[in-house]
C-alpha positions as CSV (number, residue, x, y, z in Angstrom):
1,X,0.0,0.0,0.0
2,X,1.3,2.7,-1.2
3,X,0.9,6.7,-1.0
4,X,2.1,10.1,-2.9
5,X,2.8,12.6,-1.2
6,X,1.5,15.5,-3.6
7,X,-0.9,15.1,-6.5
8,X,0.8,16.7,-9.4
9,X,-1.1,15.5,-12.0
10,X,-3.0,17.4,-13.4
11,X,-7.1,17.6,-12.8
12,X,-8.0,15.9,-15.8
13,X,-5.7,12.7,-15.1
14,X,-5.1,12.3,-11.3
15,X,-9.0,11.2,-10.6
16,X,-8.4,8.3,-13.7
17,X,-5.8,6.6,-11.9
18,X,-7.8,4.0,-10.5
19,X,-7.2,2.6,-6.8
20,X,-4.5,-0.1,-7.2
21,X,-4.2,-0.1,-11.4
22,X,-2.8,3.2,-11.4
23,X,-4.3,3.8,-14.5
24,X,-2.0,6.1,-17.5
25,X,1.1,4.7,-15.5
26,X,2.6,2.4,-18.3
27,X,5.4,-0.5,-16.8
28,X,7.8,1.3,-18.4
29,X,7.5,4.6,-16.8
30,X,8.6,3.4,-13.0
31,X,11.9,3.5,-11.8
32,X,13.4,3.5,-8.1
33,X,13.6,7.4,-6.5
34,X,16.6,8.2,-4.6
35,X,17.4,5.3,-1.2
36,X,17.0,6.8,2.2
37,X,17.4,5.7,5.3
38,X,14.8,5.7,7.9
39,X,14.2,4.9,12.1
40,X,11.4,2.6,12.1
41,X,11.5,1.6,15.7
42,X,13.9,2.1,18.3
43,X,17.3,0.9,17.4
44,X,15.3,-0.4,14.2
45,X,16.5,1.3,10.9
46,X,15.7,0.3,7.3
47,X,16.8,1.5,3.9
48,X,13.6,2.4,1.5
49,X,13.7,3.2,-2.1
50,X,10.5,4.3,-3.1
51,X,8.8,3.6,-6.8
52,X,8.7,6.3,-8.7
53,X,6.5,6.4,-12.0
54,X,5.5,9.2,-14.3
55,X,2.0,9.7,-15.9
56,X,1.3,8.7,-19.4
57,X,-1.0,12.0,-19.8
58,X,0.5,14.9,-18.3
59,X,4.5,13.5,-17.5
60,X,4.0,14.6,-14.5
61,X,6.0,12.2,-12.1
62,X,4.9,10.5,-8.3
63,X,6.4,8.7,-5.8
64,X,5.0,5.7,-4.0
65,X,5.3,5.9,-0.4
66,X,4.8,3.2,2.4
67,X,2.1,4.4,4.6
68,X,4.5,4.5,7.5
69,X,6.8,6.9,5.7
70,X,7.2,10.7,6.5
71,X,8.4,12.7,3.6
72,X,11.8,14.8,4.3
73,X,11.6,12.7,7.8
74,X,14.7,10.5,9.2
75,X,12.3,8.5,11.4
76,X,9.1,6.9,10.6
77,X,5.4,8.1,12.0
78,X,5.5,5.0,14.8
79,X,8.8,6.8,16.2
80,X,6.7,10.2,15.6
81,X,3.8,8.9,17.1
82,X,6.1,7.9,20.1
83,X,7.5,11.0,20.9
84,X,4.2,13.0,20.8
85,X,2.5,10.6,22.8
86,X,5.1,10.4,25.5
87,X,4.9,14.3,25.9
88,X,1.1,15.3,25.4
89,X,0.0,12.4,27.0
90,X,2.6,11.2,29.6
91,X,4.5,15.0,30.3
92,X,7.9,13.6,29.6
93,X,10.0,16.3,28.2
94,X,12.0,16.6,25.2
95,X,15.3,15.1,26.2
96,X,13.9,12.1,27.9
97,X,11.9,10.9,25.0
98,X,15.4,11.6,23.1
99,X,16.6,9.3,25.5
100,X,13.9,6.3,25.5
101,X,14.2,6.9,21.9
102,X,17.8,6.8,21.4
103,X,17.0,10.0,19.2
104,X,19.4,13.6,19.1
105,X,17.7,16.0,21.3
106,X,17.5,18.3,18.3
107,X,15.5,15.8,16.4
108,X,12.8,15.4,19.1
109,X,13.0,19.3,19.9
110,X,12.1,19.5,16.4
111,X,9.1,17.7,16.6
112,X,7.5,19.0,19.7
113,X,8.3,22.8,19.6
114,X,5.2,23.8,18.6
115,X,2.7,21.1,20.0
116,X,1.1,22.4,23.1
117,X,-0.8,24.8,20.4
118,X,-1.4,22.2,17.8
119,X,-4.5,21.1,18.8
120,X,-6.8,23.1,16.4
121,X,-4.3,21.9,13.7
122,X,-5.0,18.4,14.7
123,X,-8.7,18.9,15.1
124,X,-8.8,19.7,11.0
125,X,-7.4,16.8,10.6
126,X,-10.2,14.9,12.4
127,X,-12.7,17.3,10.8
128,X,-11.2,16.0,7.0
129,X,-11.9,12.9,7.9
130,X,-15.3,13.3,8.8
131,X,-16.2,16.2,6.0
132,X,-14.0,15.8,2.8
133,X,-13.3,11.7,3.4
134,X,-16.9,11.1,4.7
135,X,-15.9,8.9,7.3
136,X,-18.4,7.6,9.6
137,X,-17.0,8.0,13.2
138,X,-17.9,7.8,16.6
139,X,-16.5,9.3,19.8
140,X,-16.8,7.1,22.8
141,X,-16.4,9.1,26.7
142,X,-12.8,9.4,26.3
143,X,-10.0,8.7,29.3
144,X,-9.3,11.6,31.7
145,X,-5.7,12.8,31.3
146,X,-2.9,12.4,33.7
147,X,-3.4,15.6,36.5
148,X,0.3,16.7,36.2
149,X,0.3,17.5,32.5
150,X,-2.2,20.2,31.8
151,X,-0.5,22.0,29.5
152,X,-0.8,19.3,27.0
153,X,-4.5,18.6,28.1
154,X,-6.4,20.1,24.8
155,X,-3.8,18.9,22.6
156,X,-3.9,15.3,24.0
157,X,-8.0,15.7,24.0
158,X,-7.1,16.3,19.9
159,X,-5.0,13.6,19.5
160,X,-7.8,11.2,21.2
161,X,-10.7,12.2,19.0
162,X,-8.1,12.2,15.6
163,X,-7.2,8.6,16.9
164,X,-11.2,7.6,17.0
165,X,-11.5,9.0,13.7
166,X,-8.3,7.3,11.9
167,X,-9.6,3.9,12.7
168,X,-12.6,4.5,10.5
169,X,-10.6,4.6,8.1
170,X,-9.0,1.0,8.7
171,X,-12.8,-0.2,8.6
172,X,-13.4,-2.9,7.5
173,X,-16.2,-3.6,3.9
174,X,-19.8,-4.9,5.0
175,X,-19.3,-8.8,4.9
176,X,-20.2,-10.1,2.2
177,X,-23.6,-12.0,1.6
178,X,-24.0,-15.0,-0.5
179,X,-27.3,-16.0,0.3
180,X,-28.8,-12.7,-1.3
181,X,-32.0,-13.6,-3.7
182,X,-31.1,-11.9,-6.7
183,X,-27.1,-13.4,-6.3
184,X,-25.7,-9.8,-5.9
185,X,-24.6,-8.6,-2.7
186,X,-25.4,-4.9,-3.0
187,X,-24.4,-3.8,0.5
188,X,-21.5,-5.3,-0.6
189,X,-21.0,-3.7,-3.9
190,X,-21.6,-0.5,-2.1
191,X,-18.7,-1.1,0.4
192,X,-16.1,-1.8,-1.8
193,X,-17.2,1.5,-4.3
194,X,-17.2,3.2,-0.7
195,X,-13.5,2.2,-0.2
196,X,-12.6,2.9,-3.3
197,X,-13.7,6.3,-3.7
198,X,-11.9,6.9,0.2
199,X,-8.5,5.3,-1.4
200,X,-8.8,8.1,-3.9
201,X,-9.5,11.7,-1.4
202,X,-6.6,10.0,0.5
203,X,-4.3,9.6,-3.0
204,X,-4.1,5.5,-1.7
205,X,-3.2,3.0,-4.0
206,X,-4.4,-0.2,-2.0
207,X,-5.0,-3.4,-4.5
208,X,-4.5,-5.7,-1.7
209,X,-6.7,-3.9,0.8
210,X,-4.1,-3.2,3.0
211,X,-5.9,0.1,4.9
212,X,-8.4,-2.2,7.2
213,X,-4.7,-3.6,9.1
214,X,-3.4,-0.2,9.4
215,X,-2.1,0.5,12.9
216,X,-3.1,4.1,14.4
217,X,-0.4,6.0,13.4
218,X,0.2,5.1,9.8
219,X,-3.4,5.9,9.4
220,X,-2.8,9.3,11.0
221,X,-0.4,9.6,8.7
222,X,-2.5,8.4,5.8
223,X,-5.0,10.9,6.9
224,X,-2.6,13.9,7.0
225,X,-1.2,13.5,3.5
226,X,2.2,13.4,5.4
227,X,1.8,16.2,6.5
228,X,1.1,16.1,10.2
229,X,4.2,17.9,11.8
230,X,4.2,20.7,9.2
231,X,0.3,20.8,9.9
232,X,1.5,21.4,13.9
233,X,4.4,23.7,13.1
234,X,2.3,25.9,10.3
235,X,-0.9,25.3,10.8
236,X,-3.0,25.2,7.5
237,X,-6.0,23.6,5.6
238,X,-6.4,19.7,5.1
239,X,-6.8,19.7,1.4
């Protein structure tokens, strides 16, 4: 399962490419993009070389990216995910989640300078889901927070509501019915157009359905176009 970072296609071509076929992308026009190396876990590193392909309409070119992957990022969203959860939701500073880590104190600094005010940021996220995705969710009573971190209380409220609504997106199709009178399952039929039409607002190419076994942070990330710590650092639209 994989997932550009940026539509660059144009208007006309980028809603063709069917979930999974990538439609106007010809064999021939993929190639590896340039290696990196990336933290998946702690003390867990892997090299990635993305696909790269180029459309057969308007040239221009996308890169494939594992759902776990944050573009320009040295770790992946599970190390991400780690770090924001240990401060918003635990109150461990900076330094000692670059410790449990194993990360600079630079790196995590990076990622958490501008949290304590993301939570509107992280909110339009949620709200994206729900609006532009259509994503049915529901938000159970959620768990009090710690007492001794309110400064992260709102933020950490954000994160729990985004986390409700990122596993609607790992939903699962309606079963599927054989014992319908007419021999077509059209609950069914309706579920998989559903998922289809969600694979392509979130610019997902899924063919093995993939998405329903994502864990909660790779679907934040899915959600967030990749974009979730520049959406906390500058905060601007989901689009």
């Amino acid at each position: 399962m994989s997932t550009p970072p940026e539509p660059r296609c144009t208007p006309g071509c980028w809603p063709a490419r069917r979930t999974g076929a990538l439609a106007g992308y010809s064999r021939g026009t993929w190639s590896p993009a340039r290696p990196r190396t990336v933290t998946v876990r702690v003390g867990e590193r892997v090299r990635l070389a993305p696909d790269r392909g180029r459309c057969g309409s308007c040239r221009a070119s996308q890169t494939l990216l594992p759902a776990w992957y944050v573009p320009r990022r040295s770790c992946g969203i599970a190390v991400i995910g780690a770090a924001i959860e240990g401060h918003v939701n635990v109150g461990h500073g900076r330094a000692q989640i670059a410790h449990v880590l194993g990360l600079p104190h630079s790196t995590v600094r990076g990622w958490l300078a501008r949290i304590k005010g993301a939570a509107a940021a992280v909110r339009a996220i949620t709200h994206h889901i729900i609006t532009r995705v259509g994503a049915s969710v529901w938000f159970p009573q959620l768990p009090r927070r710690p007492a001794h971190v309110p400064s992260t209380e709102d933020v950490a409220w954000a994160f729990a509501e985004l986390a409700h609504a990122a596993h609607a997106l790992t939903r699962p199709d309606p079963p599927h019915n054989s014992a319908s009178a007419t021999g077509i399952d059209y609950i069914h039929l309706l579920g998989q157009q559903a998922r289809r039409d969600t694979n392509r607002l979130l610019r997902l190419a899924d063919p093995t359905n993939a998405r329903t076994s994502l864990d909660l942070w790779p679907a934040i990330n899915l959600a967030s176009g990749g974009r979730l710590l520049t959406m906390i650092a500058s905060p601007a639209p989901v689009t």
